[in-house]
NUFILUM-353654 format. One record per residue (C-alpha): residue number from 1; residue in one letter; y negated, x, z negated. Coordinates in steps of 0.5 Angstrom, whole numbers, plus 500, padded with zeros to 3 digits. Layout:
BEGIN
(r NUM, 'A', (Y, X, Z)),
...
# end
This chain:
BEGIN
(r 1, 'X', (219, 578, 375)),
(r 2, 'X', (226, 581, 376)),
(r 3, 'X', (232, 578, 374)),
(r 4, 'X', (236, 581, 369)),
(r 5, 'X', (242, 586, 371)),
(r 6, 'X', (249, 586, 369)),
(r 7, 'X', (247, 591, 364)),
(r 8, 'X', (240, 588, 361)),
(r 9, 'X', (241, 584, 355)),
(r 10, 'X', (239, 577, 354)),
(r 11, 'X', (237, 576, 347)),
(r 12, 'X', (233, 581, 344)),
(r 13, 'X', (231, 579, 336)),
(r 14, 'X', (229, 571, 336)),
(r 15, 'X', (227, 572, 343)),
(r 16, 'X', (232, 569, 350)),
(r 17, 'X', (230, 573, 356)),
(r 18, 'X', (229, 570, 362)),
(r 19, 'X', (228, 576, 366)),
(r 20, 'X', (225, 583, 367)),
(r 21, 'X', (218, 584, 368)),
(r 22, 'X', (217, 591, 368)),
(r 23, 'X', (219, 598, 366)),
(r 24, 'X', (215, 605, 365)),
(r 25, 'X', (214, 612, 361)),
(r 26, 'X', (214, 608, 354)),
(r 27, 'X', (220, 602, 355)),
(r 28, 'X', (221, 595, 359)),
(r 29, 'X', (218, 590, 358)),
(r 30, 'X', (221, 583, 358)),
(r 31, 'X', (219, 575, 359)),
(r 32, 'X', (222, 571, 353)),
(r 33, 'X', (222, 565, 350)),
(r 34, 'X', (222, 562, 343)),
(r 35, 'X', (226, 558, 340)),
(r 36, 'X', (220, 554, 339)),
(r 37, 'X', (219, 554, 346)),
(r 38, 'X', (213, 560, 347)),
(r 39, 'X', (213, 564, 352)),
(r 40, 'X', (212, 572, 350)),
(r 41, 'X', (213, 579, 353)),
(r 42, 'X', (218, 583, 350)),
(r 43, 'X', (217, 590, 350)),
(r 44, 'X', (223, 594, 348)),
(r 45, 'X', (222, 602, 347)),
(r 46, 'X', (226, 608, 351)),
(r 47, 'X', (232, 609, 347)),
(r 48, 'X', (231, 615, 346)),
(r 49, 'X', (225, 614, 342)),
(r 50, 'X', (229, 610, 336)),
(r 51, 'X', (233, 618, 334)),
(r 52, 'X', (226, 621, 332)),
(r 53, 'X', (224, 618, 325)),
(r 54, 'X', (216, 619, 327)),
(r 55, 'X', (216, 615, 332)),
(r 56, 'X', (220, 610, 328)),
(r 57, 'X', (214, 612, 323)),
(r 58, 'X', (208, 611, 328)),
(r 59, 'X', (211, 605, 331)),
(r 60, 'X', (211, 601, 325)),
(r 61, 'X', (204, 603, 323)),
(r 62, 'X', (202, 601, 329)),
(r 63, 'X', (205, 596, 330)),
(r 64, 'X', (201, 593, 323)),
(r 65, 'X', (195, 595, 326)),
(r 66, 'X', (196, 591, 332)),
(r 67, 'X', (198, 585, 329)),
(r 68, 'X', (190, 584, 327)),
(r 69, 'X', (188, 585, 334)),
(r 70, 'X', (187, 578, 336)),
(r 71, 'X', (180, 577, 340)),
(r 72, 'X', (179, 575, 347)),
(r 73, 'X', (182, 578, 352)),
(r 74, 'X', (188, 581, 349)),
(r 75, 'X', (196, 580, 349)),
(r 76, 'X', (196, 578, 341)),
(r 77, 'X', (202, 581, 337)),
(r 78, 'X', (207, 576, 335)),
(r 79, 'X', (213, 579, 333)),
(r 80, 'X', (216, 586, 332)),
(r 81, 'X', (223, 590, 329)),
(r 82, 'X', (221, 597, 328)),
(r 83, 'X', (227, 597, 325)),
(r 84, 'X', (231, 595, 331)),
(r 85, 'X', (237, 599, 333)),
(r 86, 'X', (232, 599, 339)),
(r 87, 'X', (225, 598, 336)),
(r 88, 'X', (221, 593, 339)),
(r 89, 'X', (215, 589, 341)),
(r 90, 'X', (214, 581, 342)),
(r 91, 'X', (206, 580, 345)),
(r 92, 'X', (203, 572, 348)),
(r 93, 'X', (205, 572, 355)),
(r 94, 'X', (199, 572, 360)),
(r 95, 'X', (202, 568, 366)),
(r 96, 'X', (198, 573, 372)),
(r 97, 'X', (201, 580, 376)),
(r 98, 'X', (197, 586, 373)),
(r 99, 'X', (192, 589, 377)),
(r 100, 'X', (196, 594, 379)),
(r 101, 'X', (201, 590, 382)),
(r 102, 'X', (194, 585, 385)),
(r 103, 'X', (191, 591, 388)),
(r 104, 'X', (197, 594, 392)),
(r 105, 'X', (200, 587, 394)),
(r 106, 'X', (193, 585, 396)),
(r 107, 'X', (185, 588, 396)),
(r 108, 'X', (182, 591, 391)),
(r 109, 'X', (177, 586, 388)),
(r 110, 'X', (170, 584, 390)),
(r 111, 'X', (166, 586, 386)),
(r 112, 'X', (164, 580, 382)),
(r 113, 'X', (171, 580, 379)),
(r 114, 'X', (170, 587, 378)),
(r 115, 'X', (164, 586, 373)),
(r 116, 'X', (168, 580, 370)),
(r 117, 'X', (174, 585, 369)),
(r 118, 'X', (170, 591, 366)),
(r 119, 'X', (166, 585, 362)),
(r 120, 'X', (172, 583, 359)),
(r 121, 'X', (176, 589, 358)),
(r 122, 'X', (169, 592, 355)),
(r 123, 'X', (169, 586, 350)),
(r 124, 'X', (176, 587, 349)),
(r 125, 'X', (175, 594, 347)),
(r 126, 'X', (169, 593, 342)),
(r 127, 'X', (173, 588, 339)),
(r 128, 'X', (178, 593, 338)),
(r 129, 'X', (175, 600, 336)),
(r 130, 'X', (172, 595, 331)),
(r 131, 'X', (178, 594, 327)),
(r 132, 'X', (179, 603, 327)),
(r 133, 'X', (184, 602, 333)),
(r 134, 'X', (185, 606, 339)),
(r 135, 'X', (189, 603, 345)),
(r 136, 'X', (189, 610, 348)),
(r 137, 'X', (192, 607, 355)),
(r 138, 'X', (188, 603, 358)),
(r 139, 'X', (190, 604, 365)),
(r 140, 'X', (191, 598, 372)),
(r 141, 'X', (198, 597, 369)),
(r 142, 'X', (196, 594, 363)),
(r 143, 'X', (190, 590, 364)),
(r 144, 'X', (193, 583, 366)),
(r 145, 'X', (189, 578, 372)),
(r 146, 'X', (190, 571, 369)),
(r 147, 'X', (186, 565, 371)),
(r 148, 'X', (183, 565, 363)),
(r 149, 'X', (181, 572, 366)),
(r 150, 'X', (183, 579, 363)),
(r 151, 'X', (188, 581, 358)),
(r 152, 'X', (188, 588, 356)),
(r 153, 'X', (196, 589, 354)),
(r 154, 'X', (201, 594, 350)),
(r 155, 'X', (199, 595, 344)),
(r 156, 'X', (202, 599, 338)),
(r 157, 'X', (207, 603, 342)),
(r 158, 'X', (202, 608, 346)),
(r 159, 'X', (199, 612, 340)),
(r 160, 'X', (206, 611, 336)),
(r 161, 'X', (209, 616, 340)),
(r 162, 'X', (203, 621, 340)),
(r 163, 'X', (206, 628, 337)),
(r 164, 'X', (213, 626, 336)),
(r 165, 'X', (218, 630, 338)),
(r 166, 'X', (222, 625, 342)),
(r 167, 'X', (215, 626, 347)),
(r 168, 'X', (217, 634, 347)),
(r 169, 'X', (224, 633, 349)),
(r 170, 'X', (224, 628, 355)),
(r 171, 'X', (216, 630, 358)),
(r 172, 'X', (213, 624, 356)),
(r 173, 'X', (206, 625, 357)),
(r 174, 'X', (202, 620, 352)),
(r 175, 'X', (198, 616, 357)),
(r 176, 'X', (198, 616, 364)),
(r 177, 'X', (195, 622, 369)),
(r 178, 'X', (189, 620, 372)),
(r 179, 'X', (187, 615, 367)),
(r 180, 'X', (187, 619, 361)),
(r 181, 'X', (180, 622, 358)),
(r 182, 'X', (180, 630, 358)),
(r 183, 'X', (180, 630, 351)),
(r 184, 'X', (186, 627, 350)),
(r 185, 'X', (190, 631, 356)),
(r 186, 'X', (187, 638, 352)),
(r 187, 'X', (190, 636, 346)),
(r 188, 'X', (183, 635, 341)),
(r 189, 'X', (181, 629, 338)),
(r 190, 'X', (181, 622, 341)),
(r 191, 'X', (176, 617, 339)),
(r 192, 'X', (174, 610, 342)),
(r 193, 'X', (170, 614, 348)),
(r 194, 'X', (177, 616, 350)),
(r 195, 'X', (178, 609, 352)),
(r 196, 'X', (171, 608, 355)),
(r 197, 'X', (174, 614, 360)),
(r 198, 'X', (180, 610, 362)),
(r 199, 'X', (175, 604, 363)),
(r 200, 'X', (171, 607, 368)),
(r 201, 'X', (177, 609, 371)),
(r 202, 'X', (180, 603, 371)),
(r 203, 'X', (173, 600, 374)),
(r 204, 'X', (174, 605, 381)),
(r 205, 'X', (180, 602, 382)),
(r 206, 'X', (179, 596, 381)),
(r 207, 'X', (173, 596, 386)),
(r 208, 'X', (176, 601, 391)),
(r 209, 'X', (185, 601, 391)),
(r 210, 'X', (184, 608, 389)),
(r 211, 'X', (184, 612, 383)),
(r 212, 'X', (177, 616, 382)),
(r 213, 'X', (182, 622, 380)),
(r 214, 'X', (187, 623, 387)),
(r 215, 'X', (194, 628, 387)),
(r 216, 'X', (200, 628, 389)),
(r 217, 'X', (203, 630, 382)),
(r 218, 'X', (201, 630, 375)),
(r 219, 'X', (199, 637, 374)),
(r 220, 'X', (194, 636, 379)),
(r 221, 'X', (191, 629, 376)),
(r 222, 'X', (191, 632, 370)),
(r 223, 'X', (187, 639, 372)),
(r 224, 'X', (181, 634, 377)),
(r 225, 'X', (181, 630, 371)),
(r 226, 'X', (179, 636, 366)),
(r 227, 'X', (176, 640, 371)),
(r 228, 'X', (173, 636, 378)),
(r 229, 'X', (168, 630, 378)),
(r 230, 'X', (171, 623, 381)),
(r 231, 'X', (172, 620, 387)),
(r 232, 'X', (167, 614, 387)),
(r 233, 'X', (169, 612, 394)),
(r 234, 'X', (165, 606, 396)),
(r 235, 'X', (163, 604, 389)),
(r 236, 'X', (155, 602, 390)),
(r 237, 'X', (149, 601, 386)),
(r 238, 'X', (151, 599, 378)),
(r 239, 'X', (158, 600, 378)),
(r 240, 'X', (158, 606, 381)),
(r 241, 'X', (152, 609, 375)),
(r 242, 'X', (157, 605, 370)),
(r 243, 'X', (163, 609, 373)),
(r 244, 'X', (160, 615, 372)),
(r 245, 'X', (156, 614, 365)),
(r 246, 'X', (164, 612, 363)),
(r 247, 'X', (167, 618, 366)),
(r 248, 'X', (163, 623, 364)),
(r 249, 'X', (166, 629, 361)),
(r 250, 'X', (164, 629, 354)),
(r 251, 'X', (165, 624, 350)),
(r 252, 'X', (158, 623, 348)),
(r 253, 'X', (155, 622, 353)),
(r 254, 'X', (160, 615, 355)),
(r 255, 'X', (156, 608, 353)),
(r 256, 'X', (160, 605, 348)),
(r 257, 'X', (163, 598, 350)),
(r 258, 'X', (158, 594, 347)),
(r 259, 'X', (153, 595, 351)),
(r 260, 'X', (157, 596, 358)),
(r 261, 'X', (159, 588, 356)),
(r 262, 'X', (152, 587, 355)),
(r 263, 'X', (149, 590, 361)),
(r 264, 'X', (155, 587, 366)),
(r 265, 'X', (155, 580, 362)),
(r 266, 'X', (150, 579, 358)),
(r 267, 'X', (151, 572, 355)),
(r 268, 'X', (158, 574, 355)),
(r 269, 'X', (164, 574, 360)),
(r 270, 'X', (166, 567, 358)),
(r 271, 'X', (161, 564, 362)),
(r 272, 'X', (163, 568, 368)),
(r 273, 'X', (170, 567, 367)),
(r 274, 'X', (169, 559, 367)),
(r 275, 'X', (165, 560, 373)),
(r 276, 'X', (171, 563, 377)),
(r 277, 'X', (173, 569, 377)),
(r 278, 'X', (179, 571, 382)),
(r 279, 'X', (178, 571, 390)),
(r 280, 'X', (183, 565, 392)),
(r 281, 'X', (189, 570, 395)),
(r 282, 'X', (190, 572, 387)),
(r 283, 'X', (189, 565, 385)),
(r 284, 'X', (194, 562, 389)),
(r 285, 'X', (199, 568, 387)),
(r 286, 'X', (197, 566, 380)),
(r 287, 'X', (199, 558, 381)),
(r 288, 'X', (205, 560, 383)),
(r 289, 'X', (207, 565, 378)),
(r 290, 'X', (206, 559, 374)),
(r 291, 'X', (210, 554, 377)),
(r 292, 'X', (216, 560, 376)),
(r 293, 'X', (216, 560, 369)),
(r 294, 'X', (216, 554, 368)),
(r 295, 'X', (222, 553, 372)),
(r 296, 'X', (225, 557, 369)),
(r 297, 'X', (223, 555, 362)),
(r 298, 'X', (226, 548, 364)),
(r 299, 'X', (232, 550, 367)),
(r 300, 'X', (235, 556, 365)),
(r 301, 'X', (234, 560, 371)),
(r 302, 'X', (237, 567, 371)),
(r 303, 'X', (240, 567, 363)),
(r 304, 'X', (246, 570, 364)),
(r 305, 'X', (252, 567, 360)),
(r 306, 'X', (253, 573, 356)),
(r 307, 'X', (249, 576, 348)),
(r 308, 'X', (244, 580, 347)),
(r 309, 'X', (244, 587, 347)),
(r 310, 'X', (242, 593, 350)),
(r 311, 'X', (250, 593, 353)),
(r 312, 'X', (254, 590, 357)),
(r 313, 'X', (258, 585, 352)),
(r 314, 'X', (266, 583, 352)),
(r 315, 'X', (264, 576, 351)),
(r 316, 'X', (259, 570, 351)),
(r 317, 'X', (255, 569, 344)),
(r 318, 'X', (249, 565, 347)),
(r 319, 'X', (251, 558, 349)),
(r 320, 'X', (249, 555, 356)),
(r 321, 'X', (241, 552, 355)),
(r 322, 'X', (241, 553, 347)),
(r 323, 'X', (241, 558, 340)),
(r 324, 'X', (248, 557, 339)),
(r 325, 'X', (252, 562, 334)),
(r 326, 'X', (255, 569, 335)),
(r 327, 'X', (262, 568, 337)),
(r 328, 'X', (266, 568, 331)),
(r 329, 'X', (270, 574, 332)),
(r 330, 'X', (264, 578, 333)),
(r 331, 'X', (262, 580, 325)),
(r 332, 'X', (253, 579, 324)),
(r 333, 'X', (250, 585, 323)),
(r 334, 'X', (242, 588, 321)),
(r 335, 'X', (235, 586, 324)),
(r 336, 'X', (238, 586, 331)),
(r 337, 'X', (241, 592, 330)),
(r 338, 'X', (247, 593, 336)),
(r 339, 'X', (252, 596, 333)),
(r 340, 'X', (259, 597, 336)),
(r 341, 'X', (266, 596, 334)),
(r 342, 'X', (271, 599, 338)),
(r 343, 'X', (277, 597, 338)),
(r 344, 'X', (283, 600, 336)),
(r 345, 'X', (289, 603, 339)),
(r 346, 'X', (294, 599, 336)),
(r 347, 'X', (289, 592, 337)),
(r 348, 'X', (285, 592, 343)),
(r 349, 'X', (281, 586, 345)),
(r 350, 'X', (285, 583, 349)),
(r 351, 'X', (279, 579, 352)),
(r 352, 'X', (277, 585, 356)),
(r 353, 'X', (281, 592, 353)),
(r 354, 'X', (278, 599, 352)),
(r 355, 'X', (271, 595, 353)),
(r 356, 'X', (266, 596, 346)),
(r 357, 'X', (264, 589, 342)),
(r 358, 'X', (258, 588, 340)),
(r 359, 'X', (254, 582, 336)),
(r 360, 'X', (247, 582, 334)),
(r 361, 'X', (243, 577, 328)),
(r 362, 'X', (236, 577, 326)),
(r 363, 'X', (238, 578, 318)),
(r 364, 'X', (235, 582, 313)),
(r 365, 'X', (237, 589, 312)),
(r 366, 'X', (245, 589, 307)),
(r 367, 'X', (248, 592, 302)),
(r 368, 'X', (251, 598, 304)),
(r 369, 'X', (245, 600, 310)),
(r 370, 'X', (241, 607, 309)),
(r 371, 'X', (235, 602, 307)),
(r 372, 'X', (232, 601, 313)),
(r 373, 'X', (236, 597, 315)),
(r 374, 'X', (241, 600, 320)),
(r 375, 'X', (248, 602, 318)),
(r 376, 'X', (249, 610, 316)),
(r 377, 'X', (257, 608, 316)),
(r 378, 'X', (261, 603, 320)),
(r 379, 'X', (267, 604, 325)),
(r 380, 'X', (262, 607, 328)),
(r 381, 'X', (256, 609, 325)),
(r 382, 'X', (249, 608, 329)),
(r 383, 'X', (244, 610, 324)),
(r 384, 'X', (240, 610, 330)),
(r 385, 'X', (244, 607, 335)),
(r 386, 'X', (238, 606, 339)),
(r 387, 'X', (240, 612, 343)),
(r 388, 'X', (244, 607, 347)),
(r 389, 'X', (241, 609, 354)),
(r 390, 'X', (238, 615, 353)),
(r 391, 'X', (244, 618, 350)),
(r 392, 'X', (247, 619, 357)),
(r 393, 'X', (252, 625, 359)),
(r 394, 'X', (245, 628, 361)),
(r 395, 'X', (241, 626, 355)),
(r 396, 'X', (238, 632, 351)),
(r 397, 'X', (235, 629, 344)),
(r 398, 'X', (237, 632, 337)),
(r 399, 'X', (244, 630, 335)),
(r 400, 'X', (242, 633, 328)),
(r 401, 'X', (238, 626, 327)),
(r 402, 'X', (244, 622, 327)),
(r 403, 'X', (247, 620, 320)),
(r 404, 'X', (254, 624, 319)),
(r 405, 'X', (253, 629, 324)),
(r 406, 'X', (255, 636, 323)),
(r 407, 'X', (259, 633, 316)),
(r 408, 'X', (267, 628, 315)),
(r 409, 'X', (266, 621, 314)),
(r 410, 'X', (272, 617, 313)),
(r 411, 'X', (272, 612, 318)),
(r 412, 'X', (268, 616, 323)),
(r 413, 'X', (275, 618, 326)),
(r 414, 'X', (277, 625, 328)),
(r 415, 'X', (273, 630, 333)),
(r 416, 'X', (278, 630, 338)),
(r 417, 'X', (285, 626, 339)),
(r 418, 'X', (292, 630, 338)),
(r 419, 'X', (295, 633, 343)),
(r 420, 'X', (299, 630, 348)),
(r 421, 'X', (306, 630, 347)),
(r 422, 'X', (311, 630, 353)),
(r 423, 'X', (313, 624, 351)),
(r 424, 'X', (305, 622, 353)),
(r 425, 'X', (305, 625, 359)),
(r 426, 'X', (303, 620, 365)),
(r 427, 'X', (309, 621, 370)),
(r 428, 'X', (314, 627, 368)),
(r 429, 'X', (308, 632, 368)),
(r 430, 'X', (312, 637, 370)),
(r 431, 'X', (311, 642, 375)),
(r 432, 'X', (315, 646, 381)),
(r 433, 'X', (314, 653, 382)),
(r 434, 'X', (310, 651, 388)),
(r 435, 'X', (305, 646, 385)),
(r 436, 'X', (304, 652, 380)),
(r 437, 'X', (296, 653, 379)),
(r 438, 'X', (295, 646, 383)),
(r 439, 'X', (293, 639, 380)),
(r 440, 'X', (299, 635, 377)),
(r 441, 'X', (300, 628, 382)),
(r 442, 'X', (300, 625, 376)),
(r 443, 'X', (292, 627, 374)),
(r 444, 'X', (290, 625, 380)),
(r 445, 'X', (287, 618, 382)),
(r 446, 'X', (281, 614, 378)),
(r 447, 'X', (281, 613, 371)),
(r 448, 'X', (275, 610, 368)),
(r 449, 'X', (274, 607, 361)),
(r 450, 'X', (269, 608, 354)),
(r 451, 'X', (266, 615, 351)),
(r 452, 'X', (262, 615, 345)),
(r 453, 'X', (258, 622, 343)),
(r 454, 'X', (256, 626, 337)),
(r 455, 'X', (263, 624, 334)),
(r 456, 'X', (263, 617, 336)),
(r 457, 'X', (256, 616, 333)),
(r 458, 'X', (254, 613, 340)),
(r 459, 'X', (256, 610, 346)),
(r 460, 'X', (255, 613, 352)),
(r 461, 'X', (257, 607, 357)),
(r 462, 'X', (262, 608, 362)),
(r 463, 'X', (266, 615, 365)),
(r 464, 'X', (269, 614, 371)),
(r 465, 'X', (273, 620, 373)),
(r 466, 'X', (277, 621, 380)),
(r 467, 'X', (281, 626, 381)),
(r 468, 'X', (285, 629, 387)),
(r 469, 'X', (289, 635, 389)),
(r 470, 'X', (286, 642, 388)),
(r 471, 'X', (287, 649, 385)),
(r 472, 'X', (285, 653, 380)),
(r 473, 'X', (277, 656, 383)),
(r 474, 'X', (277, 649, 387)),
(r 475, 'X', (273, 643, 385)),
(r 476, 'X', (278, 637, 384)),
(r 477, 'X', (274, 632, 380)),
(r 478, 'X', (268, 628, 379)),
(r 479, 'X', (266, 624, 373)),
(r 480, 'X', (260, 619, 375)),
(r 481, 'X', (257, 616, 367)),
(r 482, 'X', (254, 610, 368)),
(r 483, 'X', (250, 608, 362)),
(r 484, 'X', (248, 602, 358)),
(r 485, 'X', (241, 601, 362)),
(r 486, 'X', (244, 602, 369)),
(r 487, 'X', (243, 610, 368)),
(r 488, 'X', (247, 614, 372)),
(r 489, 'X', (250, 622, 372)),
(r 490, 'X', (255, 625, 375)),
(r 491, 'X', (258, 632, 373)),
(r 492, 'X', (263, 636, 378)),
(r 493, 'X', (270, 639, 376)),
(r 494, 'X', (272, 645, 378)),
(r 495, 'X', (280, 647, 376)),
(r 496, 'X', (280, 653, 371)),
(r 497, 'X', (287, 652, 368)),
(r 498, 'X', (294, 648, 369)),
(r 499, 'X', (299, 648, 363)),
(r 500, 'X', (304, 642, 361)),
(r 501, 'X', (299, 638, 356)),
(r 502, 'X', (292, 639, 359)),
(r 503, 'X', (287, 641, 365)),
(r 504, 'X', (282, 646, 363)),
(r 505, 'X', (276, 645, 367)),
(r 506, 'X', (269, 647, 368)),
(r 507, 'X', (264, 642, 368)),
(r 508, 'X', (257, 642, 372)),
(r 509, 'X', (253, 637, 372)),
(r 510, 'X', (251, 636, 380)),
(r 511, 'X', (243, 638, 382)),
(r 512, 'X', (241, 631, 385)),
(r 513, 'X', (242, 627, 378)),
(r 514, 'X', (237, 624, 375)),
(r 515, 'X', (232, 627, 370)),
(r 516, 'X', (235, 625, 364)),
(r 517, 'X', (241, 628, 366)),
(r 518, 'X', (243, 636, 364)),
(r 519, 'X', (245, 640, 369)),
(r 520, 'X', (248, 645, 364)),
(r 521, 'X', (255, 649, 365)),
(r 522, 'X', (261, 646, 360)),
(r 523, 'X', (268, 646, 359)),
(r 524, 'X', (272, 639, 360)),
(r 525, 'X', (279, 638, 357)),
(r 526, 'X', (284, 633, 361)),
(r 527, 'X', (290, 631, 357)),
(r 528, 'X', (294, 626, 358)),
(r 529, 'X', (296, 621, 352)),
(r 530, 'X', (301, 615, 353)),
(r 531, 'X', (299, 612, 360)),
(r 532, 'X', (292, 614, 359)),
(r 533, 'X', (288, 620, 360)),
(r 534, 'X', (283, 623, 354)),
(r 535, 'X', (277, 626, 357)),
(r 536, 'X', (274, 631, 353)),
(r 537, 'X', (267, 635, 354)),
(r 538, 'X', (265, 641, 350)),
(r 539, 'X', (257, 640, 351)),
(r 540, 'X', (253, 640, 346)),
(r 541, 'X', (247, 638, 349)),
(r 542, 'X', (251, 632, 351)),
(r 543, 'X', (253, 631, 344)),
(r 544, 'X', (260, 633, 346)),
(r 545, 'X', (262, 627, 349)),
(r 546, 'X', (269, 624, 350)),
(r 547, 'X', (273, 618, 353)),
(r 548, 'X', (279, 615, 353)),
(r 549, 'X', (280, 613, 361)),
(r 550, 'X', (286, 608, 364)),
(r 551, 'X', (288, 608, 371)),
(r 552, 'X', (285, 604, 375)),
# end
């Protein structure tokens, strides 16, 4: 487990995080604890997923579903807000690392484990193709190593996401290369013969610390999955055969995970679970980690003293060691939906200037909400301010989902700021024949402030913008745009024209940035208004970000 960042949130739903046990293609997931003092694991989606009304859709249907899983060897489904800015799920915690954390931080397992393992699972899976479920990704990081054996995780969010077009716009697979069935990468009909696949996978690395489908890429896991036999290594005797049977190419030939229990725990995996199942290594790791949320259960360790939400916040909502009220100043929104209030130009926080305030309760859906509960139209409207992270200057989603989009709203604001004034200009803003074509002095230095996209429907985190001397053909400036979850993208100015009350620049988003970012071609418009300067970019695939930056 990792300790919370400055930027995570330390409350989601009822739930106060204690911190962060992991993150994937699918979201992060989190340790929390109830009011009511039980440990669970918190498992917050992508943001990006909360802008696609399908998704939203599937995970709620999904979610509902999941909540009937309730055999052995399975994380229960306790709570759940698909209609959370940012959806999410609450699960019973199994205090244990995952098989693939085990595996690479010690040894593949011997091979009684392995058999209690895959027994249990097998079990689990019956159990859950009974109830007409599909898990859909069975894979080492989601099979928990517990002293109380297996536990199959992270129901209800993989098959949400299948087909919505949130996995089109980002190249989220469903499911994980080297443990997905070849019908499920070919597109055709998936059954609970797709899960007995990823089982048999799950089983050959289990027993060998390798997966029976090797590569360097995606591309190339998919093609030996479809196309080649697997790699069984040193798999002998009947695991080998069972891994084979399970990883047959044609769904029809895969034995049902009834009778892999039976064949592998015929009076049931209990009895060989309460026999002892672990080899002393993971044993030792399992106490330990243990005693570790016990400590922090009772003192507190690693809670920041600050709100929940997926921002950072300006001030304290949470009281040291309890459940205490939202600070007072801060007004209750909907079902956990962290919804921003910026603060005017005439009254700004004075806590904390410029910095977006925000507050988050548990209560039903208000009056005024689109039904579903989330704001369509608030000081700034967030019909699906999920987006919160994903939405980076780099992002690429459909701004056309958002409420108000494209249309005037009375409390939305205007697109853009005025233009400046001399008046506003910083310094004297003028000019000498020999600066003609340069960077004016009073541009240049670092200014940092809050932009909001898609006309201020969602944040964006923080733009900080240095700027130095140049001339027109000249690269002169750089913004770094970190997002709420710690994203970070940076675009490159480059000088383009120099009047009295703006700088026109072409904006480049820099190569080396990460994958979510754009690295599209842009305009950026600076201008200056009272001490500050506006920063204004004319990116669509960006949702036209803006921010207003103060000198730092």
């Amino acid at each position: 487990m990792h300790p919370l960042d400055p930027g995570e949130p330390t409350a989601i739903g009822p739930y106060r995080l204690l911190g962060r046990l992991g993150s994937g293609g699918m979201g992060r997931v989190y340790l929390g604890r109830s009011s009511g003092g039980r440990t669970v694991a918190v498992k917050v989606v992508h943001p990006h997923f909360a802008l696609d009304e399908e998704f939203r859709a599937r995970f709620r249907r999904e979610v509902d579903a999941a909540r009937k899983v309730g055999g052995d060897w399975t994380a229960p489904v306790l709570d759940a807000d698909p209609e959370a800015a940012v959806p999410w799920v609450a699960t019973g915690y199994a205090a244990g690392p995952s098989l693939a954390e085990a595996v690479r931080d010690l040894s593949p397992l011997p091979a009684h484990s392995v058999r209690v393992l895959v027994a249990g699972l097998a079990e689990a899976l019956a159990h859950v193709h009974g109830l007409g479920l599909v898990h859909r990704d069975v894979k080492p990081s989601n099979v928990l190593l517990t002293m109380d054996g297996p536990r199959l995780i992270d129901f209800g969010i993989a098959r949400a996401t299948d087909g919505t077009a949130s996995l089109t716009s980002t190249g989220v697979s469903v499911g994980s290369p080297g443990y997905m069935a070849p019908e499920q990468i070919l597109g055709r009909g998936v059954a609970g013969s797709a899960d007995v696949f990823s089982l048999g996978a799950v089983l050959v690395y289990a027993a060998t610390g390798s997966s029976p489908f090797p590569g360097d890429s995606s591309a190339a896991l998919l093609y030996k999955v479809v196309h080649e036999e697997p790699d069984l290594g040193s798999l002998t005797g009947e695991l080998r055969d069972l891994a084979r049977q399970c990883l047959a190419k044609d769904p029809g030939e895969r034995p049902a995970p009834a009778e892999i229990a039976r064949r592998l725990a015929p009076a049931g995996a209990d009895g060989l679970v309460a026999a002892g199942w672990l080899p002393g290594p993971l044993v030792e790791r399992v106490s330990r980690s243990a005693v570790r949320i016990l400590d922090l259960e009772t003192d507190g360790a690693g809670v920041a003293e600050q709100p929940s939400g997926p921002v950072p916040f300006a001030a304290p909502a949470v009281g040291s060691g309890s459940f205490g009220p939202p600070d007072p100043s801060y007004a209750p929104m909907p079902a956990a939906a962290y919804v921003p209030t910026q603060a005017s130009e005439t009254a700004p926080d004075s806590r904390q200037p410029g910095r977006v305030r925000f507050s988050a309760t548990a209560t039903s859906t208000p009056s005024g909400s689109d039904g579903r509960g989330r704001k369509v139209s608030c000081t700034l409207v967030l019909g699906v301010a999920g987006a919160l992270a994903a939405v980076t200057v780099g992002s690429v989603f459909v701004f056309g989902l958002l409420p108000g989009n494209g249309e005037k709203s009375s409390d939305a604001g205007p697109q853009q700021p005025p233009a400046a004034t001399a008046s506003d200009q910083p310094g004297d803003g003028g000019t000498s024949d020999d600066d003609a074509g340069k960077v004016p002095a009073s541009y240049r230095g670092t200014w940092e402030g809050q932009a909001v996209a898609a006309n201020g429907a969602v944040p964006m985190g923080t733009f900080r913008l240095k700027v130095e001397q140049g001339k027109v053909g000249e690269r002169f400036a750089v913004m770094t745009q970190t997002d709420q979850l710690g994203g970070v993208c940076a675009v490159d100015l480059t000088l383009k024209s120099v009047s009295q009350n703006e700088i026109v620049a072409r904006g480049k988003g820099r190569p080396d940035s990460a994958a979510q970012c754009t690295k599209n071609t842009h305009t950026v418009r600076l201008r200056p208004k009272g001490d500050d300067l506006m920063y204004l970019s004319e990116n669509a695939e960006s949702g036209n970000p803006e921010a207003r930056l103060s000198r730092t």
